[in-house]
TORKOL-4160 file (C-alpha; in steps of 0.2 Angstrom, whole numbers, padded with zeros to 4 digits, m for minus):
288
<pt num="1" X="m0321" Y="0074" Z="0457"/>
<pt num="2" X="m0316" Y="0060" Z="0465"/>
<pt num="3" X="m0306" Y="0041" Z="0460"/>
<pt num="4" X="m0317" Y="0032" Z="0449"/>
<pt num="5" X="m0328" Y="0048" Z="0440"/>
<pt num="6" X="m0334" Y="0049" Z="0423"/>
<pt num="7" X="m0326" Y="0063" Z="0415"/>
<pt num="8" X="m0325" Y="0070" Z="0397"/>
<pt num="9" X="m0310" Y="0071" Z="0390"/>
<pt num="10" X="m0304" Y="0081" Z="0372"/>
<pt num="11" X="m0290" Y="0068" Z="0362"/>
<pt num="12" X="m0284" Y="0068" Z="0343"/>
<pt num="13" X="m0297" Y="0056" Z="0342"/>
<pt num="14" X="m0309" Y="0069" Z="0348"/>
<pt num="15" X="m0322" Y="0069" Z="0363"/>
<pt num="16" X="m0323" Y="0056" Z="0374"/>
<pt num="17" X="m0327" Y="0048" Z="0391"/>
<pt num="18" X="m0314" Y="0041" Z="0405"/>
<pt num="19" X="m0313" Y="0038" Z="0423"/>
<pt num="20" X="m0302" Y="0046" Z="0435"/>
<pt num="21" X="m0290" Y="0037" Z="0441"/>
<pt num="22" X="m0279" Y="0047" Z="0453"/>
<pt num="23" X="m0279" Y="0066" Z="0457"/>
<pt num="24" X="m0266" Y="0078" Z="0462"/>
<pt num="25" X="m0263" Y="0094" Z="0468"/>
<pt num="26" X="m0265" Y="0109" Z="0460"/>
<pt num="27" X="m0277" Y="0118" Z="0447"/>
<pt num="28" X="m0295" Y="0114" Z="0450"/>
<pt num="29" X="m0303" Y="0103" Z="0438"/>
<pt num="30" X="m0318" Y="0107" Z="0427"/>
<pt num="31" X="m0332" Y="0102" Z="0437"/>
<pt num="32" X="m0342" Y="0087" Z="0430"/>
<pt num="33" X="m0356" Y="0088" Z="0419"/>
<pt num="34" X="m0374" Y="0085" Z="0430"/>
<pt num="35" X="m0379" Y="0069" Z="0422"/>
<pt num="36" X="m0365" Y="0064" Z="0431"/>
<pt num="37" X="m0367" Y="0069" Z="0445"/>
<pt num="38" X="m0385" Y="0064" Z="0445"/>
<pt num="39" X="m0380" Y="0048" Z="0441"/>
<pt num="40" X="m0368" Y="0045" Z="0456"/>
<pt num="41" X="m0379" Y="0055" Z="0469"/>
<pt num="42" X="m0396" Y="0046" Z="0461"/>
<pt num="43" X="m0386" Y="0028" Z="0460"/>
<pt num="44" X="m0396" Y="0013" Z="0453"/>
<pt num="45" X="m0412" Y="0024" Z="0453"/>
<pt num="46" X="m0405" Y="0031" Z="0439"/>
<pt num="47" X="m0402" Y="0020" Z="0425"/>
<pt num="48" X="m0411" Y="0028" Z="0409"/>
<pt num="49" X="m0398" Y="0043" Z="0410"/>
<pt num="50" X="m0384" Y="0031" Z="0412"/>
<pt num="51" X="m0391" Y="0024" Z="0398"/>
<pt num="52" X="m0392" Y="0038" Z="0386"/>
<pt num="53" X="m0375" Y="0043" Z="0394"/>
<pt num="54" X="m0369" Y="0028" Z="0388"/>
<pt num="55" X="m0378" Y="0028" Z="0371"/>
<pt num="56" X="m0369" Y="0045" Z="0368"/>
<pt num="57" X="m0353" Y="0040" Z="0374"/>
<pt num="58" X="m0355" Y="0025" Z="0360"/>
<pt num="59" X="m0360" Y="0036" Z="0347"/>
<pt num="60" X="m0344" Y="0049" Z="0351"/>
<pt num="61" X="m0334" Y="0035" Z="0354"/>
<pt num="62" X="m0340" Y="0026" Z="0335"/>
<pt num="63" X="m0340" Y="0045" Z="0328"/>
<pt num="64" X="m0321" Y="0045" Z="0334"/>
<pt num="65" X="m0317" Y="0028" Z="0325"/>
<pt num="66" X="m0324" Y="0032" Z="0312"/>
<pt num="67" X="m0314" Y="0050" Z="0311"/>
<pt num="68" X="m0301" Y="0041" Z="0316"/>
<pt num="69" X="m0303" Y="0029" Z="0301"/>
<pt num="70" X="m0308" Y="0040" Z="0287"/>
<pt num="71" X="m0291" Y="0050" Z="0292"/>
<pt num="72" X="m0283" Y="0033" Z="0291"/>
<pt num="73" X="m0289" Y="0031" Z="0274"/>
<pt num="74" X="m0286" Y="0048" Z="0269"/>
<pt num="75" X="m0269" Y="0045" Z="0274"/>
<pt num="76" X="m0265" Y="0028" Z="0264"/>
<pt num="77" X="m0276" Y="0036" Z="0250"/>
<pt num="78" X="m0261" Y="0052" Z="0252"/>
<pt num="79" X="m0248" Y="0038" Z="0253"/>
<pt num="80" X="m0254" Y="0029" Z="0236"/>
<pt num="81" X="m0257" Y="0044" Z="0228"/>
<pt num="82" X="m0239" Y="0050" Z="0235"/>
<pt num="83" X="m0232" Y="0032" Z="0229"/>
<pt num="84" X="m0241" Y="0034" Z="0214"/>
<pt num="85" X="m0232" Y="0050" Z="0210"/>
<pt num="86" X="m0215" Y="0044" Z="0214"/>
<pt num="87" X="m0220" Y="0028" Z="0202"/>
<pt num="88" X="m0224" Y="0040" Z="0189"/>
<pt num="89" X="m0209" Y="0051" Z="0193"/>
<pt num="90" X="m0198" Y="0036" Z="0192"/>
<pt num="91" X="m0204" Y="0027" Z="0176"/>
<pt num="92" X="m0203" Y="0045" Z="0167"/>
<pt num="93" X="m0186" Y="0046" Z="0172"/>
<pt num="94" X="m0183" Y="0028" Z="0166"/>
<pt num="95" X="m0193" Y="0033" Z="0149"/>
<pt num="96" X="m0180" Y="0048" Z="0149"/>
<pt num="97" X="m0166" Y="0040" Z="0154"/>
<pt num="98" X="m0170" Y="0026" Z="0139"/>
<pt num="99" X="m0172" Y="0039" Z="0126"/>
<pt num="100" X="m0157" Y="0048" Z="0132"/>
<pt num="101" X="m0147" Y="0030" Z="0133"/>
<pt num="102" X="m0155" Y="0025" Z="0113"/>
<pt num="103" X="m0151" Y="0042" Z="0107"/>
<pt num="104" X="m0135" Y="0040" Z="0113"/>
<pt num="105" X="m0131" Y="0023" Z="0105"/>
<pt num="106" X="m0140" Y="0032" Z="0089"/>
<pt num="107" X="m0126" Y="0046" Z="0085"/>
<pt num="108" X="m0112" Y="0032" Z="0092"/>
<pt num="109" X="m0119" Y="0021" Z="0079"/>
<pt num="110" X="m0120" Y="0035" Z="0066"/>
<pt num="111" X="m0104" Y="0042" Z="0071"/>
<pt num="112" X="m0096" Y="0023" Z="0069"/>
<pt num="113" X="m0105" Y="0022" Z="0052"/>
<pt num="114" X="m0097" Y="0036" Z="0047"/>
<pt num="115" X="m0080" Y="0033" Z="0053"/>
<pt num="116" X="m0081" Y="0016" Z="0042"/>
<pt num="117" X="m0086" Y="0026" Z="0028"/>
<pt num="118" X="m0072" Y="0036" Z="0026"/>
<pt num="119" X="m0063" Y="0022" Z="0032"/>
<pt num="120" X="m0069" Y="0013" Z="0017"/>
<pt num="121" X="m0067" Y="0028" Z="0007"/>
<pt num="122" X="m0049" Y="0030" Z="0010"/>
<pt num="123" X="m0045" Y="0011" Z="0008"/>
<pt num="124" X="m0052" Y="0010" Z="m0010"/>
<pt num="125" X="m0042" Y="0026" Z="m0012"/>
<pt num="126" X="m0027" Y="0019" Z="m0005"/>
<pt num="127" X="m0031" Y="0001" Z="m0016"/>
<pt num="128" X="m0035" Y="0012" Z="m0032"/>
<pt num="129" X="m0019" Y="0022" Z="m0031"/>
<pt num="130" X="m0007" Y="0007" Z="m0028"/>
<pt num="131" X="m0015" Y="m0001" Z="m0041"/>
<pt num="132" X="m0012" Y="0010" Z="m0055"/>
<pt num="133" X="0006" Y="0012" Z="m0047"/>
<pt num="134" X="0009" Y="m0005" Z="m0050"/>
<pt num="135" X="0000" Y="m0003" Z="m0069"/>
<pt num="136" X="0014" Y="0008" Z="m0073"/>
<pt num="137" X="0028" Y="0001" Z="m0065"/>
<pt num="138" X="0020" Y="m0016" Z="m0075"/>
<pt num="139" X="0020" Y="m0005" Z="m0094"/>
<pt num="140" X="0037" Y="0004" Z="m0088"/>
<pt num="141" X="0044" Y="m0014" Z="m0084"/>
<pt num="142" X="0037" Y="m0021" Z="m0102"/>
<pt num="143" X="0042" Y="m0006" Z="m0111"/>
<pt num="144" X="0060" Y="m0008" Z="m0104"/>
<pt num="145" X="0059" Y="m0027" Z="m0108"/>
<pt num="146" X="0053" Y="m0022" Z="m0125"/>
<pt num="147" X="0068" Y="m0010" Z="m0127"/>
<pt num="148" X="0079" Y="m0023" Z="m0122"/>
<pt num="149" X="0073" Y="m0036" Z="m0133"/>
<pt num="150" X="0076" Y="m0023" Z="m0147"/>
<pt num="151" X="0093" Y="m0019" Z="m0141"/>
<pt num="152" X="0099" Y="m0038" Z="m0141"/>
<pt num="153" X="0088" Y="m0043" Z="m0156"/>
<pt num="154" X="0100" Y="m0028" Z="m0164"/>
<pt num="155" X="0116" Y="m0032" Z="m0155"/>
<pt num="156" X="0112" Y="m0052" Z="m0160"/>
<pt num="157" X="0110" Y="m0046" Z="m0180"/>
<pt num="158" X="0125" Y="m0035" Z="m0179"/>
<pt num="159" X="0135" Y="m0051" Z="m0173"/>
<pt num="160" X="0128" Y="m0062" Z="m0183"/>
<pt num="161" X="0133" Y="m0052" Z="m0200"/>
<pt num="162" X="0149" Y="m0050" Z="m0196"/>
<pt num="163" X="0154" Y="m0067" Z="m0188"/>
<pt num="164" X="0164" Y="m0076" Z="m0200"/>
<pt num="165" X="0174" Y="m0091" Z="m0197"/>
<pt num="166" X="0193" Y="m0089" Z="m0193"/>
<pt num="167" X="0203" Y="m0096" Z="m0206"/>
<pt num="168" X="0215" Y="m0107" Z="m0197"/>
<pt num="169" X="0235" Y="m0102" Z="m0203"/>
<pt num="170" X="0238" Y="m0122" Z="m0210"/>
<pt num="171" X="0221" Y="m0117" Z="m0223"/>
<pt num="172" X="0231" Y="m0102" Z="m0226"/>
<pt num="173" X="0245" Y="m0107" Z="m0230"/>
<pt num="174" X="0237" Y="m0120" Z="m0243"/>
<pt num="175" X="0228" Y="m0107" Z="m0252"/>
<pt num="176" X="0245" Y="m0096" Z="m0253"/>
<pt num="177" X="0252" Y="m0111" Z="m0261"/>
<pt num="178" X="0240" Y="m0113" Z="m0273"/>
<pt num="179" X="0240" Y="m0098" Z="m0278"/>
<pt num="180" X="0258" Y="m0097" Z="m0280"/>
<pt num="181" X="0259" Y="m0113" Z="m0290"/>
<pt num="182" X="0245" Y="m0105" Z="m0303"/>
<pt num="183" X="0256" Y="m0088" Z="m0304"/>
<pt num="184" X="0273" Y="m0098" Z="m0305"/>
<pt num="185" X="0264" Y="m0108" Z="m0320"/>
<pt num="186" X="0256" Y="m0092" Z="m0330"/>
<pt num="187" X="0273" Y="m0082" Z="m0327"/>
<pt num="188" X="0289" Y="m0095" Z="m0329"/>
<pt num="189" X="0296" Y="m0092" Z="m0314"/>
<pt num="190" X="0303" Y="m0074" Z="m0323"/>
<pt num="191" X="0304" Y="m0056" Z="m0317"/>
<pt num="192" X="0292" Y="m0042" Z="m0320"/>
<pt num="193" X="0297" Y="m0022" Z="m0319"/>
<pt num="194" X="0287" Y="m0013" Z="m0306"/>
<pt num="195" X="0283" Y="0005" Z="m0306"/>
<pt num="196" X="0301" Y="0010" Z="m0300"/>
<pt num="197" X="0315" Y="0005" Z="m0290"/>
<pt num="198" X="0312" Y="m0013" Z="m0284"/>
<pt num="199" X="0306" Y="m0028" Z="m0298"/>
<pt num="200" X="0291" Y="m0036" Z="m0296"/>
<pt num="201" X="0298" Y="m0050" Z="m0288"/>
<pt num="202" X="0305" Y="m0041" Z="m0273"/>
<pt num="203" X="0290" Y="m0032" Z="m0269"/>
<pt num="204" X="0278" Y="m0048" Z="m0270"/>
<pt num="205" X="0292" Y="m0058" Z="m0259"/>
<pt num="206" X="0290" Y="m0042" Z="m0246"/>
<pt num="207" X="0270" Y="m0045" Z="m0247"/>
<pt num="208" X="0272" Y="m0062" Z="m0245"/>
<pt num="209" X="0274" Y="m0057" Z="m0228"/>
<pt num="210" X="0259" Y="m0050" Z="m0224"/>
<pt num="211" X="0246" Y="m0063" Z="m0236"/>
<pt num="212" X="0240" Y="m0073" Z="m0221"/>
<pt num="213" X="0233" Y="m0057" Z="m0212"/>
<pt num="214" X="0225" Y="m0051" Z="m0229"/>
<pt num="215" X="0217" Y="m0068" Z="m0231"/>
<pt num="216" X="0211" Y="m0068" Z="m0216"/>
<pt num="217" X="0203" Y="m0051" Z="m0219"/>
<pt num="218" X="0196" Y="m0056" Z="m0235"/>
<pt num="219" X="0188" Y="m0071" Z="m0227"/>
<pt num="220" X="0182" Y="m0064" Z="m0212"/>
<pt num="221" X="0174" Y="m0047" Z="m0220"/>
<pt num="222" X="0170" Y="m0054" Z="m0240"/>
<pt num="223" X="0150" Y="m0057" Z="m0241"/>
<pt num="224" X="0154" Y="m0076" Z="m0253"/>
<pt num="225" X="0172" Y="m0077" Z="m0252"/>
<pt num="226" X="0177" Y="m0084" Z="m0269"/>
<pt num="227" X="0195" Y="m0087" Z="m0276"/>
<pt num="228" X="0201" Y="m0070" Z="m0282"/>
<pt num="229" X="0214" Y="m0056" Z="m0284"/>
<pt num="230" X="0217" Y="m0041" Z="m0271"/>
<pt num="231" X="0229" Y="m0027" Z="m0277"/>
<pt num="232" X="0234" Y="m0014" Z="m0264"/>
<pt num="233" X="0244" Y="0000" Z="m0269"/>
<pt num="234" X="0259" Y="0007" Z="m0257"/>
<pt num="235" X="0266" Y="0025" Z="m0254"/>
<pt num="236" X="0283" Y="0020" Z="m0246"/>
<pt num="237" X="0296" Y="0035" Z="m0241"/>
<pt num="238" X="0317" Y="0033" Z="m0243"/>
<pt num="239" X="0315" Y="0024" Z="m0224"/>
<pt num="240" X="0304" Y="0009" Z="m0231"/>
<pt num="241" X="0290" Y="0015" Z="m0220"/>
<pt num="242" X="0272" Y="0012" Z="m0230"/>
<pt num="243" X="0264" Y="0032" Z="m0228"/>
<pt num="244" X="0248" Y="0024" Z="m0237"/>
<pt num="245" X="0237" Y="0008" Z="m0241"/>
<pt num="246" X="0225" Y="0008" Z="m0253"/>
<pt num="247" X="0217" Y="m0007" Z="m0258"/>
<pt num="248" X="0211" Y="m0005" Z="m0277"/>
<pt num="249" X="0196" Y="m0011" Z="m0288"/>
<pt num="250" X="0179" Y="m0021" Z="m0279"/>
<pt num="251" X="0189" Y="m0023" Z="m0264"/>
<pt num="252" X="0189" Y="m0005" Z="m0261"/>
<pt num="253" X="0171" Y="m0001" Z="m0258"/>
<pt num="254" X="0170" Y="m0014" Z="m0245"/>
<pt num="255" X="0176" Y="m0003" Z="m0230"/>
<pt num="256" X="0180" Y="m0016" Z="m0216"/>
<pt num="257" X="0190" Y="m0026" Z="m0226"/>
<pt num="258" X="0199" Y="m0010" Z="m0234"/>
<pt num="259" X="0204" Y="m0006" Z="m0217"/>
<pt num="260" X="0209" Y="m0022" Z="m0212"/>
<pt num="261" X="0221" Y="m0024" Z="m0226"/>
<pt num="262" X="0227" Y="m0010" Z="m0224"/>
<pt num="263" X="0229" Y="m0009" Z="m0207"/>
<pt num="264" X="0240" Y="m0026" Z="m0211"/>
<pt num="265" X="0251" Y="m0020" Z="m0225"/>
<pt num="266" X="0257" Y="m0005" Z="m0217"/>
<pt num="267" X="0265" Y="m0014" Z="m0205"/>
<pt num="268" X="0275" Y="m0020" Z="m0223"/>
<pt num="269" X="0295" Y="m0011" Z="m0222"/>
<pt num="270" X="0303" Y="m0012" Z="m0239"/>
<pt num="271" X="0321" Y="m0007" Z="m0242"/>
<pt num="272" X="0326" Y="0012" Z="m0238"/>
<pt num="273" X="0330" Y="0021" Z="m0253"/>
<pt num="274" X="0334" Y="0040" Z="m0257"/>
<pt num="275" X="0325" Y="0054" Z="m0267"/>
<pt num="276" X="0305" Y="0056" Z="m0265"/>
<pt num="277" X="0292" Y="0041" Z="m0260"/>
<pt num="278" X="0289" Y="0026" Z="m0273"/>
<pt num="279" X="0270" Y="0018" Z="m0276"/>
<pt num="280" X="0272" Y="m0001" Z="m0276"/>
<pt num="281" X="0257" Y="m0014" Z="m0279"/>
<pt num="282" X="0254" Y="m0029" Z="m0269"/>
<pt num="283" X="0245" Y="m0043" Z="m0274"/>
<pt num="284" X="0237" Y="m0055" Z="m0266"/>
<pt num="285" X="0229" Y="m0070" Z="m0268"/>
<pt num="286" X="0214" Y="m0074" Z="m0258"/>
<pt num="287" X="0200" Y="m0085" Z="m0255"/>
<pt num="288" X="0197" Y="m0103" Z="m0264"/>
């Protein structure tokens, strides 16, 4: 073989035909198939076979392209189909991924749903319970109000039945004067006997002391204070001191103005004396 032969050669493209364009020392070659030869020893004489030669070498070379392509095409069709997969793989994953994502928001909106449920729950609970704590505070308020109003309605009736005017001392006096005139008229001026030890006359001038606080009492407790008579009867001891008071007749039943008066006379002292405790009678003129 020699620079510038035809040879076959084997390539990932299969068979084919190439010239030789250097040699080099070492392992013998294949030798060359005869066409070839024949056609390099025949030279132009031999131009049918070079012709077929070449018609072969056109079909290997066209069977070669056309491997060649349908491995190309096998190969993009492996690359679609590869692509294809990996699409797939990647849009189930996004279906998955979405599913997991609105499953996801599901329960947190169900869980938030929930959460303002009992939420709500527990403010209408809350709004329930203050309002029947102010309901009772707002009867026990009015029922103490009412109580209240009762206790001043009383306390206003209890004042008002036992205010009386104050009989000024000047009035007082004009009454006791009257009344003396009207006594000193029936009587003459004379002198009565009393139950024992002192005359009438010097027990009525020791009561005369104490007639402005018993008219005052008879004004201030009588229910229609009209011109009349009070008698009070005394215990007095030997020391002149009043041991008891007790206002006689009507006057008697009324309690307030018993005690007044007789709070009033006691404070009377008459004479001391000896032997056992005399009963006097006061009387007293009032009202008028």
């Amino acid at each position: 073989i020699a620079v510038g032969d035809a040879v076959i050669v084997e390539s990932d493209r299969g068979p084919g035909f190439a010239r030789v364009v250097r040699l080099r020392e070492g392992d013998a070659l294949p030798e060359a198939p005869r066409a070839v030869h024949d056609q390099k020893s025949q030279g132009n004489g031999q131009k049918p076979a070079a012709k077929a030669e070449e018609a072969k070498r056109a079909e290997a070379k066209k069977n070669a392209e056309e491997a060649k392509k349908a491995a190309d095409e096998a190969k993009k069709q492996a690359a679609e189909a590869k692509k294809q997969a990996a699409e797939e793989a990647k849009a189930k994953k996004a279906d998955a991924d979405a599913k997991r994502k609105a499953d996801a928001e599901a329960a947190n909106e169900k869980k938030k749903a929930a959460a303002e449920e009992t939420a709500r729950k527990r403010q209408e609970a809350a709004d329930a319970k203050k309002a029947a704590a102010e309901e009772a505070k707002r009867k026990k308020d009015e029922e103490a109000a009412r109580k209240k109003a009762e206790a001043d309605a009383k306390v206003a009736a209890a004042e008002a039945k036992s205010k009386k005017p104050t009989v000024s001392d000047e009035d007082l006096d004009k009454i006791l004067q009257k009344h003396d005139a009207k006594k000193n008229a029936a009587t003459g001026g004379g002198e009565e006997s009393s139950e024992a030890g002192l005359s009438q006359q010097q027990v009525s001038a020791i009561g005369e002391k104490a007639k402005k606080k018993v008219a005052n009492c008879y004004l201030l407790n009588a229910d229609d204070p009209v011109e009349d008579t009070i008698k009070v009867q005394v215990l007095v001891n030997a020391s002149g001191q009043i041991e008891r008071a007790t206002v006689l007749g009507k006057h008697g039943a009324n309690k307030a103005m018993a005690q007044c008066i007789a709070d009033e006379v006691k404070k009377l002292v008459f004479p001391t004396g000896s032997g056992a405790s005399k009963k006097y009678t006061l009387p007293f003129r009032v009202g008028g």
